[in-house]
Kinemage of the C-alpha trace (Angstrom):
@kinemage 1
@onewidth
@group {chain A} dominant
@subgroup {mainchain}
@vectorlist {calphas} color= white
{ca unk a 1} P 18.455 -42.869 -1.029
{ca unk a 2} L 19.265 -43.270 2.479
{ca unk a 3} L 21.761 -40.324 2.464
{ca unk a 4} L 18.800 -38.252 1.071
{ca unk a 5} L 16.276 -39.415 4.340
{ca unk a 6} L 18.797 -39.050 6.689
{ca unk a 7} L 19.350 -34.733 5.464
{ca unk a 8} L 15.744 -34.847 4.652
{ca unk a 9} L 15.178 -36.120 8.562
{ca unk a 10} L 18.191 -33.606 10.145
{ca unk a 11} L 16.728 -30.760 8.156
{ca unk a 12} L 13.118 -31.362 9.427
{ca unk a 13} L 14.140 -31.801 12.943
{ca unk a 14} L 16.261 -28.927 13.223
{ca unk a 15} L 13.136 -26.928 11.796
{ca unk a 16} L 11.240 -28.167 14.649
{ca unk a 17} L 13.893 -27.101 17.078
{ca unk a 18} L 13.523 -23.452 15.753
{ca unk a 19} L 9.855 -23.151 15.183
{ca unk a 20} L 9.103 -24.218 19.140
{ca unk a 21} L 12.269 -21.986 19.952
{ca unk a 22} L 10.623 -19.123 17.969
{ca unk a 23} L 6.849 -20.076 19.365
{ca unk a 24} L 8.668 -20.026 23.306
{ca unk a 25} L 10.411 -16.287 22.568
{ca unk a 26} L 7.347 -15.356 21.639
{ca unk a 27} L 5.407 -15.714 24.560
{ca unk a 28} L 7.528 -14.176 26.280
{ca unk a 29} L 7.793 -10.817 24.488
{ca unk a 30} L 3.844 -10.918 24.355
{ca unk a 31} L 3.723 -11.013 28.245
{ca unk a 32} L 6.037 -8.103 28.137
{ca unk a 33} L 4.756 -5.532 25.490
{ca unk a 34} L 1.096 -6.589 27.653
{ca unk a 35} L 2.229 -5.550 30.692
{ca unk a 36} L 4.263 -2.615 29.130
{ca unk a 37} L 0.410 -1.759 27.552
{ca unk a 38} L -1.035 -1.246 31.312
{ca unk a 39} L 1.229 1.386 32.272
{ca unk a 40} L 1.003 3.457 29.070
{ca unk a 41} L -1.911 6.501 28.901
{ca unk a 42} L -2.609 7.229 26.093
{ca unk a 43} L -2.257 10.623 24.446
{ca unk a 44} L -5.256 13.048 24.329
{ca unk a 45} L -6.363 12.948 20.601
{ca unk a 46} L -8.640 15.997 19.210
{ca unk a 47} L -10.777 15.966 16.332
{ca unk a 48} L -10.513 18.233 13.654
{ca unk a 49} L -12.886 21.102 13.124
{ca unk a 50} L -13.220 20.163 8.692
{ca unk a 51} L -16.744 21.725 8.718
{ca unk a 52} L -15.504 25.259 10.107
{ca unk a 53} L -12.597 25.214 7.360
{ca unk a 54} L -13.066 27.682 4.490
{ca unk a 55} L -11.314 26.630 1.626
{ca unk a 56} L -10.433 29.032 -1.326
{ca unk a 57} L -11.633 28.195 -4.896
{ca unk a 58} L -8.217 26.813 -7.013
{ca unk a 59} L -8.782 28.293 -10.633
């Protein structure tokens, strides 16, 4: 029984090690890919003229 806490209590606090290891690397590639956002300009997007289309009849 106490062989089975002790894993049970290793396993648990490892898990905590990785999630705030995972939480902290995540910040940090948030800040990034926000300031990357600033500098990008978007690309000019047209609409599509589906009104104008003629379409031919199938059968």
């Amino acid at each position: 029984m106490l062989t089975f806490f002790s894993i049970l209590l290793v396993l648990v606090g490892l898990n905590a090690a990785l999630l705030l290891f995972s939480v902290n690397s995540n910040k940090k590639r948030t800040q990034k890919t926000n300031s990357n956002i600033a500098d990008y300009s978007p690309t000019k997007i047209y609409p599509l003229n589906i009104i104008e289309a003629k379409y031919k009849k199938a059968v």
